[in-house]
C-alpha positions in Angstrom: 0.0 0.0 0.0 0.9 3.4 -0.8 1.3 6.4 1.2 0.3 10.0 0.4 0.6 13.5 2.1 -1.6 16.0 1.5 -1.0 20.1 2.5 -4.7 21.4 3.7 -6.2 24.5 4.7 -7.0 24.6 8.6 -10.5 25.0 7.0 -10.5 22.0 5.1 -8.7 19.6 7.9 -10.9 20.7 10.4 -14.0 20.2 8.2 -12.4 16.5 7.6 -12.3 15.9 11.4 -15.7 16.9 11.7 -17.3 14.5 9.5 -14.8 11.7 10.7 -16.0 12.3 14.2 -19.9 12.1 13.4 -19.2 9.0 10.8 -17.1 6.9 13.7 -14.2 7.1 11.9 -10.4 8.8 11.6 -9.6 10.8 9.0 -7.7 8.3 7.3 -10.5 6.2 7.1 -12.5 8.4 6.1 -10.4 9.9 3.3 -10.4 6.5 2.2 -14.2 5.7 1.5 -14.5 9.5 -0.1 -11.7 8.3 -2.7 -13.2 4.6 -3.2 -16.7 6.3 -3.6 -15.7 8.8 -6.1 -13.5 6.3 -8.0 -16.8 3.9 -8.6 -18.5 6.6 -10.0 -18.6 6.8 -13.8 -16.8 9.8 -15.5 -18.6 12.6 -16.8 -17.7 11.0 -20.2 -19.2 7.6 -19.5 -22.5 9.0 -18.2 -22.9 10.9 -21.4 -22.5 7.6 -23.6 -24.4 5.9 -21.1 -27.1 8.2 -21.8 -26.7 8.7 -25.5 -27.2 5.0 -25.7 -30.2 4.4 -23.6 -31.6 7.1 -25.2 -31.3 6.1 -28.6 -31.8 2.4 -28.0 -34.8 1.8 -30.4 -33.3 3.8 -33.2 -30.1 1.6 -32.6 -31.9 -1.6 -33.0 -33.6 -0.5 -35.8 -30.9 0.8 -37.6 -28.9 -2.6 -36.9 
């Protein structure tokens, strides 16, 4: 496993502890499921396609 450092804003950090605090969690933790979660989420670019292709699903199939 790898490790990172990250330079915050006292803003930012204390914002971070906050929400670690009320989730149960340490900030490492937390940081952690924030990253996984964002990192499942399609890109911008995929949910376009994704919707371009649902959308136009019967045309599709008609035009195969």
């Amino acid at each position: 496993m790898a490790t990172i450092e990250l330079v915050l804003p006292e803003q930012q950090l204390s914002a971070l502890e906050q929400k670690a605090r009320a989730a149960n969690l340490t900030v490492d933790e937390l940081l952690k499921e924030m990253i996984s979660a964002a990192l499942a989420q399609p890109s911008a670019t995929e949910q376009a396609m994704n919707y371009v292709l649902t959308k136009n699903k019967s045309l599709y199939e008609r035009l195969a």
